[in-house]
C-alpha positions as CSV (number, residue, x, y, z in Angstrom):
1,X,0.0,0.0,0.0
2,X,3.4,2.4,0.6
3,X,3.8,2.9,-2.9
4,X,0.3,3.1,-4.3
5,X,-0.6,6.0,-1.5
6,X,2.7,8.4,-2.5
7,X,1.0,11.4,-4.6
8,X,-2.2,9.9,-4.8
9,X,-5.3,12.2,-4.4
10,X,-8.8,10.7,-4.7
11,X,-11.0,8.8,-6.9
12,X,-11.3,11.4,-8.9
13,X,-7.5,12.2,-10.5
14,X,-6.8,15.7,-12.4
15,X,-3.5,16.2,-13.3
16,X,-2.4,19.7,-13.6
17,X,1.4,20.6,-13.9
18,X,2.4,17.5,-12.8
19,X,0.2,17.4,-9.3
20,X,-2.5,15.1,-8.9
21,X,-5.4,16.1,-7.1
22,X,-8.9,14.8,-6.3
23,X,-11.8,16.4,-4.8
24,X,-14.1,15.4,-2.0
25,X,-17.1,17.5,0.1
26,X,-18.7,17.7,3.4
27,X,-22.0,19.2,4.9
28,X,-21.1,22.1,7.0
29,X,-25.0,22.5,8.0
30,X,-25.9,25.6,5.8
31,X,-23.2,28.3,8.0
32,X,-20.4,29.2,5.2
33,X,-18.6,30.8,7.9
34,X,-18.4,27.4,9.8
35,X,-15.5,25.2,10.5
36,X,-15.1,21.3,8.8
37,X,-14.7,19.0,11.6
38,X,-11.3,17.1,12.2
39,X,-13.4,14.1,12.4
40,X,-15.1,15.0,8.9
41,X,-11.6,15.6,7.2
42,X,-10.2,12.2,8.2
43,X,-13.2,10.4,7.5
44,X,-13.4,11.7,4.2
45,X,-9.7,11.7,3.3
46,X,-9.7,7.9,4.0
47,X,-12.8,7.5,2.3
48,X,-11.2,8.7,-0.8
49,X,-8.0,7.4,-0.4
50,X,-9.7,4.0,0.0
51,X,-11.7,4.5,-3.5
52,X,-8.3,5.6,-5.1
53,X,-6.1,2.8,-4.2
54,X,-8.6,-0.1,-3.0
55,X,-7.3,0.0,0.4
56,X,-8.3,2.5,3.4
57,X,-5.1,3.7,5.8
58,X,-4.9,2.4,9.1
59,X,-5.5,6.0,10.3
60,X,-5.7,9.7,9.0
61,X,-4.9,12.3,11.8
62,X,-5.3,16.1,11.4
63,X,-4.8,18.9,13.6
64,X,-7.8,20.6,14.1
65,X,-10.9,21.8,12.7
66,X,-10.8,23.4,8.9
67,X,-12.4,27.1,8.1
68,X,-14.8,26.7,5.6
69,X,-13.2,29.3,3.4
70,X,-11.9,29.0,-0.6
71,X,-7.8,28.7,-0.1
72,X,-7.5,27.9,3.4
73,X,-5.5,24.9,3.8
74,X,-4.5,22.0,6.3
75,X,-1.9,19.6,6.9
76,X,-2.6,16.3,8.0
77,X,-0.3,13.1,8.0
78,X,-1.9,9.3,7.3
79,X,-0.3,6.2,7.8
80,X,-0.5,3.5,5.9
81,X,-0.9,-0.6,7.0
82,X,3.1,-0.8,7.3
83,X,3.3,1.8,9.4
84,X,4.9,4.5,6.8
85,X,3.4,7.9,7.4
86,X,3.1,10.4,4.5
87,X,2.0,14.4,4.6
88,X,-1.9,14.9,3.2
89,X,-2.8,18.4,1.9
90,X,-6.4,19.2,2.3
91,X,-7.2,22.5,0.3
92,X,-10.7,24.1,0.0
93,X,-11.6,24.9,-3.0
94,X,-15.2,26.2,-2.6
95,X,-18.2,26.1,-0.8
96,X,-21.9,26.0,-1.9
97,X,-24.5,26.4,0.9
98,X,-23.8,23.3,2.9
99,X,-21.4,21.8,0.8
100,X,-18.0,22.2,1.2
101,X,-15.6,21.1,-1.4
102,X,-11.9,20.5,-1.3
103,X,-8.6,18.7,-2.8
104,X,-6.5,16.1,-1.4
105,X,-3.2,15.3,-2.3
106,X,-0.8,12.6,-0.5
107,X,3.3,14.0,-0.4
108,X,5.0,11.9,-2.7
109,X,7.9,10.8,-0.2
110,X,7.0,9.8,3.2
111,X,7.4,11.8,6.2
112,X,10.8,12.1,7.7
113,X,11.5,9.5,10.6
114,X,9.1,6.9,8.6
């Protein structure tokens, strides 16, 4: 699973200068100026990751909470069934009433101390 997760994104590829990137949404409950949950984000980044490679990691971990805001950005690390940990970039990219949608991206080397 090591090497299918490095610079993987989502179900949903797009390949634009050389990044791949996918795009996922949650339901902030109809307040734009809300926050995403942490829970939210790693549920769906594993839910996409597990759609991309046909394998869900043994766990996503992020920070904190997410502004529901176009450009704002978090860092989150997952780790795959071996154990190897890699960087995920979680990027909003717009938000529609409820509906907040952002891009994923996995680093493409794992994180250091791995």
């Amino acid at each position: 699973m090591r090497g299918a997760l490095a610079g993987v994104l989502c179900a949903a590829v797009l390949s634009i200068g050389g990044l791949s990137a996918c795009s996922a949404s949650v339901d902030i409950g109809g307040d734009t100026s809300a926050t995403v949950a942490k829970s939210a984000m790693e549920q769906q980044i594993s839910d996409q990751l597990a759609k991309a490679v046909g394998q869900r990691p043994k766990a996503v971990v992020c920070p904190s909470d997410m502004k529901a805001t176009k450009g704002v950005t978090l860092k989150c690390q997952l780790e795959a069934e071996d154990g190897t940990k890699f960087g995920v970039t979680a990027t909003i990219k717009s938000t529609e009433g409820r509906q907040v949608r952002f891009d994923i991206k996995v680093d493409d080397q794992p994180a250091t101390g791995s």
